[in-house]
C-alpha positions, 0 to 999 in steps of 0.5 A: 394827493395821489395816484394809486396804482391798481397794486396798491389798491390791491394791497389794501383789500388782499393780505399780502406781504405789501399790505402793511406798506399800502396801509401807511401809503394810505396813513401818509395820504388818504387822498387817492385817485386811480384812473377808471381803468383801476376797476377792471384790473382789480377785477382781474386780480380777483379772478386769478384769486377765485381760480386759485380757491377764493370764494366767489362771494368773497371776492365779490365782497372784496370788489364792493369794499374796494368800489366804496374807499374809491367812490369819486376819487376816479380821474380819467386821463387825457387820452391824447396824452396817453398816446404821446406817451405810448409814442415816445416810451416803451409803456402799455397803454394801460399803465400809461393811464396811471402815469399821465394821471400823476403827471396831468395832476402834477402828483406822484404815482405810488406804485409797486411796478418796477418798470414803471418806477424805472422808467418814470422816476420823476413820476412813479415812486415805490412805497417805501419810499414814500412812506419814509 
């Protein structure tokens, strides 16, 4: 099991240069969990792909697939230990809800965000390293 970070779940839905990697993250471990918080920043990504050109209905049917692979694999986050560790790190609050997820579960968080990977090392992990 892991916790996927809202760039990998990206990854698996948008061709991009990260794709293949996301796609072997998910051949490793098929088991992914995302805080609730993964659905509002997928959506966000979407919205800069439809200002960009992408077709709504696209993007709309991009947003059902990726709320399909992740029906019941989200996991909220104890909110009292995403402000410990606001107070004690430089972290938003919206990616402290993926790194207190990994840690709560005692699982790596598979992420692309190099500030994270810098900052949580003993939690966060980039793809390729958890695909060797």
């Amino acid at each position: 099991m892991i916790v996927a970070d809202t760039n990998i779940i990206i990854y698996l839905f948008i061709t991009g240069d990260q794709s293949t990697l996301a796609q072997k993250v998910l051949e490793r471990d098929a088991h992914w969990i995302s805080p609730p918080l993964w659905q509002s920043e997928f959506r966000n990504v979407l919205a800069g792909y439809i200002r960009r050109g992408m077709a709504l209905e696209q993007a709309q049917q991009i947003m059902r697939d990726a709320l399909t692979v992740m029906e019941n694999r989200e996991v909220e986050p104890s909110s009292e230990k995403i402000l410990e560790l606001l107070a004690n790190s430089k972290c938003t609050a919206y990616d402290g809800e993926f790194i207190v997820l990994a840690d709560q579960i005692g699982v790596p968080l598979v992420t692309a965000d190099k500030q994270l990977l810098d900052l949580f090392p003993d939690i966060a992990i980039s793809l390729e390293k958890f695909v060797k």
